[in-house]
C-alpha positions as a Markdown table, in Angstrom:
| # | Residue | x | y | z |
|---|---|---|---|---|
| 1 | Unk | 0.0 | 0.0 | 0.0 |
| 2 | Unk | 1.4 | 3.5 | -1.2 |
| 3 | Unk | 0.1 | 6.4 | 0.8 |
| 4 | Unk | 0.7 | 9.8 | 0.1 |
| 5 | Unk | 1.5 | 11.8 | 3.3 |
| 6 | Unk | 0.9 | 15.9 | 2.9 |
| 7 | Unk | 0.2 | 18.8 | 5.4 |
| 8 | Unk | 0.4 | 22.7 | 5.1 |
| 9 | Unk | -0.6 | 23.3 | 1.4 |
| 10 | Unk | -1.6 | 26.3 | 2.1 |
| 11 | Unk | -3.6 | 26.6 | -1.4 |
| 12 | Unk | -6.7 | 26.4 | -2.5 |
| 13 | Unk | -6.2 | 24.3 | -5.9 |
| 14 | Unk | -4.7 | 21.3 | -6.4 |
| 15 | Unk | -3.6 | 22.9 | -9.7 |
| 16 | Unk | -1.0 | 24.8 | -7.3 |
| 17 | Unk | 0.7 | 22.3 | -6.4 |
| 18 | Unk | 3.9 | 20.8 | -7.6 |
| 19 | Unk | 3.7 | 18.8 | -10.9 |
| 20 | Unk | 5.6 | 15.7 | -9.4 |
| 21 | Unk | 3.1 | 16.0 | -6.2 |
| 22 | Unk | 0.2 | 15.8 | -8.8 |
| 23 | Unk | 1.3 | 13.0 | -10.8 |
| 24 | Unk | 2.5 | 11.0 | -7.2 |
| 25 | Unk | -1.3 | 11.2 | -6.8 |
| 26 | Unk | -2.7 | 9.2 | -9.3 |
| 27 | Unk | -0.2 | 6.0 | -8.3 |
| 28 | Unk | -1.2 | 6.4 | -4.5 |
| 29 | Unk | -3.3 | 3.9 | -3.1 |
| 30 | Unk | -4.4 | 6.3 | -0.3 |
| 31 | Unk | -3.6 | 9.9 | 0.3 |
| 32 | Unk | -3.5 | 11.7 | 4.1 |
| 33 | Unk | -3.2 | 15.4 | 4.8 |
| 34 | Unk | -1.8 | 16.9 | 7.8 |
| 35 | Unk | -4.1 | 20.0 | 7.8 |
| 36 | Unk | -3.4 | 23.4 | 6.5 |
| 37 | Unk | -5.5 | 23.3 | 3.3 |
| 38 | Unk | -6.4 | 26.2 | 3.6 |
| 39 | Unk | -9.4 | 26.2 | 0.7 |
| 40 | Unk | -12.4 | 23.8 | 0.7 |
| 41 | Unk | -11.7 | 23.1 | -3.2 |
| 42 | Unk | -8.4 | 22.0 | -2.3 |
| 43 | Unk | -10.1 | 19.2 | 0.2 |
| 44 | Unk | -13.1 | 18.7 | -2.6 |
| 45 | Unk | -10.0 | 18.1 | -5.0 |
| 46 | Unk | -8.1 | 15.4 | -3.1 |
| 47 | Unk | -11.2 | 13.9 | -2.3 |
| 48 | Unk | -11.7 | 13.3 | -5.8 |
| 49 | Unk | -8.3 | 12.2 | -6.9 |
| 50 | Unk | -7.3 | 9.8 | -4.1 |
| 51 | Unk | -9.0 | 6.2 | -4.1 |
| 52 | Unk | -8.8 | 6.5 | 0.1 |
| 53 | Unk | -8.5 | 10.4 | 1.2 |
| 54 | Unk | -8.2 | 10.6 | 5.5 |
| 55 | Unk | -7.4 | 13.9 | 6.9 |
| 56 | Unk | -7.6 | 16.5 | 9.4 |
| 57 | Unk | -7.8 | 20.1 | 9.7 |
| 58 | Unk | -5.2 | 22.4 | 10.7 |
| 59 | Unk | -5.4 | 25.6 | 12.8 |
| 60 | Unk | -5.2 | 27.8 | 9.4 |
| 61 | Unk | -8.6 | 25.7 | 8.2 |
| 62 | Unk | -11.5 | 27.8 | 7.4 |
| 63 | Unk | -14.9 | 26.3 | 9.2 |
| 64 | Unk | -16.0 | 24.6 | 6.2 |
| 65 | Unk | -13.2 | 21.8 | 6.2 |
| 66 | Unk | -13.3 | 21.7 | 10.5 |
| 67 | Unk | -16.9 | 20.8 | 9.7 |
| 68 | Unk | -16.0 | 17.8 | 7.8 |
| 69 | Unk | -12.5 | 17.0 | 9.5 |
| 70 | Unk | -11.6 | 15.8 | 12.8 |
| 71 | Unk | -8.4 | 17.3 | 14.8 |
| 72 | Unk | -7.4 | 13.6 | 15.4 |
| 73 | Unk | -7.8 | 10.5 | 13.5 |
| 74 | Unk | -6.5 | 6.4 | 14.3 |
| 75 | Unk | -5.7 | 5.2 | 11.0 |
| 76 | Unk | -5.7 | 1.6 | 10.7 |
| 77 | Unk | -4.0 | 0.1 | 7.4 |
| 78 | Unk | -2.9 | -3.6 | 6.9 |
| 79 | Unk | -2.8 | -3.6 | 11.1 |
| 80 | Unk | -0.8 | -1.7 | 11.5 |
| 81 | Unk | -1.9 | 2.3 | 13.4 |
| 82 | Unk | -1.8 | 5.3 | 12.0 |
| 83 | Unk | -2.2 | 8.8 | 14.0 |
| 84 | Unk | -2.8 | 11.7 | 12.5 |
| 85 | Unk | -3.0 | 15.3 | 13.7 |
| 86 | Unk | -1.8 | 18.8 | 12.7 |
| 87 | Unk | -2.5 | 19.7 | 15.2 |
| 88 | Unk | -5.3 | 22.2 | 15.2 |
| 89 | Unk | -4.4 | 24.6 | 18.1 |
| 90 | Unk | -1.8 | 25.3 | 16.7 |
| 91 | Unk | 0.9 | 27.1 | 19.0 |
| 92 | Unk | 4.5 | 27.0 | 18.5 |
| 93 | Unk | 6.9 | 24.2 | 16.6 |
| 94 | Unk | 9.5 | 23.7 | 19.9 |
| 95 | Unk | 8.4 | 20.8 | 21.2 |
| 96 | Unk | 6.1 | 20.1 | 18.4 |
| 97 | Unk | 7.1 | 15.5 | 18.5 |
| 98 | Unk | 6.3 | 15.8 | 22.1 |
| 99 | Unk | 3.0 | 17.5 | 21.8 |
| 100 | Unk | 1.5 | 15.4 | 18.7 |
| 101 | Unk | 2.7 | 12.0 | 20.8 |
| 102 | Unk | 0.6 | 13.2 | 23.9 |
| 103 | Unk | -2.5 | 13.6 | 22.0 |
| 104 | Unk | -2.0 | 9.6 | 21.2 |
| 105 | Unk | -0.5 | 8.7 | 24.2 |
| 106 | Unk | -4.0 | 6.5 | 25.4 |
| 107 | Unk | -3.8 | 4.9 | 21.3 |
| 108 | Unk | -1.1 | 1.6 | 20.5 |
| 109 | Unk | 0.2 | 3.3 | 17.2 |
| 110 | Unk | 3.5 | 2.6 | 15.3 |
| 111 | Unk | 3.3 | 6.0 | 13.1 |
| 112 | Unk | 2.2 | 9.3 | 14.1 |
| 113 | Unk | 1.3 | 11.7 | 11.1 |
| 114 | Unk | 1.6 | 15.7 | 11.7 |
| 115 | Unk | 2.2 | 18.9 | 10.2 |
| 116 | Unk | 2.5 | 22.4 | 11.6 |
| 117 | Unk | 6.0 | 23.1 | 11.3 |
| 118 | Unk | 6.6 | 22.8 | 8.1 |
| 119 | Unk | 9.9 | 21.1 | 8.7 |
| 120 | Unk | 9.9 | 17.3 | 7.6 |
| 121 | Unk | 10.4 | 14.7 | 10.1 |
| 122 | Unk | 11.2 | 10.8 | 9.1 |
| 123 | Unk | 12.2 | 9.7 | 12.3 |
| 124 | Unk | 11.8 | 6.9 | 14.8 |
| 125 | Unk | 11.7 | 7.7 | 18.4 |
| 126 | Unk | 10.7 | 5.0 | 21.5 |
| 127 | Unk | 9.9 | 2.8 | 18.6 |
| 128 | Unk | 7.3 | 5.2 | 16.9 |
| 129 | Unk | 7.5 | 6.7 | 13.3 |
| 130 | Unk | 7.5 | 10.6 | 13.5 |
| 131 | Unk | 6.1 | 11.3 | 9.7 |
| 132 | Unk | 5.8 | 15.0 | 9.1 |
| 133 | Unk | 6.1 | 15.6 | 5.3 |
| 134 | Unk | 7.0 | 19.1 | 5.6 |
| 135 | Unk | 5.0 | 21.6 | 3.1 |
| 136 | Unk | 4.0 | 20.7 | -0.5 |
| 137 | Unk | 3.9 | 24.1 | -1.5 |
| 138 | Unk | 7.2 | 25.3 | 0.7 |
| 139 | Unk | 4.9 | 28.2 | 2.3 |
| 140 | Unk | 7.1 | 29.7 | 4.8 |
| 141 | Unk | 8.9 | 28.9 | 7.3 |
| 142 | Unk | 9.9 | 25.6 | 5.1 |
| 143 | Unk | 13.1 | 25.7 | 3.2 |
| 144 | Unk | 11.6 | 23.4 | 0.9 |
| 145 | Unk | 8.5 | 22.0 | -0.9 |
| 146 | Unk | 8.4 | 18.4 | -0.1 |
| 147 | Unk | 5.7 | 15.6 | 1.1 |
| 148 | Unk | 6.0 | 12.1 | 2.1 |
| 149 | Unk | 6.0 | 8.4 | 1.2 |
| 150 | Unk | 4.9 | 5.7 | 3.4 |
| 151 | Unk | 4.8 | 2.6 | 2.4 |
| 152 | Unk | 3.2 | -0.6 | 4.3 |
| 153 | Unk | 3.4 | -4.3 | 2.8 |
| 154 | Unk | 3.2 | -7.3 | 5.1 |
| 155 | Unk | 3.4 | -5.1 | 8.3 |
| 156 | Unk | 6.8 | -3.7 | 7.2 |
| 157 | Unk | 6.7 | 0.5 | 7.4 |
| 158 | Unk | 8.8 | 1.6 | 4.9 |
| 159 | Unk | 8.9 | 6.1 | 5.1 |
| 160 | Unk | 10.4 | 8.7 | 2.7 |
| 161 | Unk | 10.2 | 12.3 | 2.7 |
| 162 | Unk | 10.6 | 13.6 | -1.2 |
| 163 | Unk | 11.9 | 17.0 | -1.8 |
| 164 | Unk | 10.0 | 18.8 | -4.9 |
């Protein structure tokens, strides 16, 4: 299973973002955002495009997409779990792993999916994969445009962050 990991767009077309995010679409098997769409049509878009879309809004989300969104979703593909947050009160990045894993601390998951800080994160820490694919659109503060990979076949997590 390929899923498509993105957070912090920041647009509100899929038409703005990068040409090798848009073709990585069509081969994904699922895609997740991180929150920070931004626009509903983006949301509507990805909707459309992905087989699976599972997402969850971000504290620069308009009401429209928190009205169809949680702020926290369990994930469950090929059993292994998946949790995913932006997360939507925002606040600052310092600290940012240490926050996201206390909103899961009650949930047994072996990835944790987040945005916010616009800094990727492929890491492994106390045996959980830290997945934050950074921003697909490099809207500031990233350094870079980028999103993530994550692959699971046969309960083996395989995770890649791709610079665009």
């Amino acid at each position: 299973m390929k899923v498509l990991v993105l957070a912090d767009t920041h647009v509100n077309d899929a038409g703005m973002l990068p040409e090798r995010l848009r073709g990585e679409l069509k081969s994904a098997d699922m895609v997740i955002h991180a929150g920070d769409y931004t626009g509903e049509r983006l949301l509507e878009q990805l909707r459309a495009s992905a087989g699976d879309f599972r997402g969850v809004y971000g504290n620069m989300d308009p009401e429209g997409i928190r009205k169809e969104l949680r702020a926290k979703e369990i994930i469950e593909i090929e059993g292994v779990r998946i949790g995913v947050t932006h997360p939507s009160e925002g606040g600052s990045p310092v600290g940012l792993a240490a926050r996201v894993r206390a909103k899961f601390k009650e949930e047994d998951t072996e990835v944790i999916i987040y945005g916010h800080s616009h800094e990727p994160q492929n890491e492994k820490i106390d045996n959980i994969l830290y997945l934050n694919p950074g921003s697909a659109t490099g809207a500031f503060p990233a350094r870079y445009r980028s999103f993530g990979v994550l692959t699971i076949e046969n309960g083996v997590i395989r995770a890649e962050i791709v610079r665009v």
